[in-house]
C-alpha positions in Angstrom: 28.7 -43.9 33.7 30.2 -40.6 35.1 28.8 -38.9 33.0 25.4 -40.4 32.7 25.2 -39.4 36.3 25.9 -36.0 36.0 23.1 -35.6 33.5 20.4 -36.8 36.0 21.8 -34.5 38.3 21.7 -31.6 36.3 18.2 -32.3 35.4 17.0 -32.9 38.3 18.4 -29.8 39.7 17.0 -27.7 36.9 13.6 -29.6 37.6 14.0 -28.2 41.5 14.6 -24.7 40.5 11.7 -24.4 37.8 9.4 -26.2 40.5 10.7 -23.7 43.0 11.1 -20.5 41.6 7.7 -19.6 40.8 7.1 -20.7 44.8 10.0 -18.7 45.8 9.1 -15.3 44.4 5.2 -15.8 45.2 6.1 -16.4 48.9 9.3 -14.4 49.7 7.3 -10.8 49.1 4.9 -11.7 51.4 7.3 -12.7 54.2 9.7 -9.8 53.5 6.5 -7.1 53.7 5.1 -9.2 57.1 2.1 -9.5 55.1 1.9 -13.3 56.2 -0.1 -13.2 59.6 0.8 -15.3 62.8 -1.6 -18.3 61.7 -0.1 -18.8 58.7 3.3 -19.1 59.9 2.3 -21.3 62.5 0.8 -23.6 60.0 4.2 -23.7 58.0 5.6 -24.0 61.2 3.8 -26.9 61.9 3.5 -28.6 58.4 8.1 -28.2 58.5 7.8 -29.9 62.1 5.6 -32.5 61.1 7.7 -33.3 57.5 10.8 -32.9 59.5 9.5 -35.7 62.4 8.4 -38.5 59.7 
């Protein structure tokens, strides 16, 4: 049973990195060079408040 559970685990943490990665190193860049303007972080501001609330 241990065991069992440890294999979902491990594929669902796998699933989470390949999901993302790709997200990760497309969005990182642009935060790192500023090249994200004021409206965009207020947006994902926004969207993280609103997830965050419900």
């Amino acid at each position: 049973m241990q065991f069992c559970n440890l294999h979902v685990i491990m594929f669902l943490i796998s699933f989470f990195v390949i999901i993302m990665v790709p997200y990760v190193t497309h969005v990182l860049p642009q935060i790192m060079h500023g090249s994200m303007t004021e409206s965009q972080k207020l947006k994902i501001k926004k969207a993280f408040c609103e997830k965050s609330q419900n």
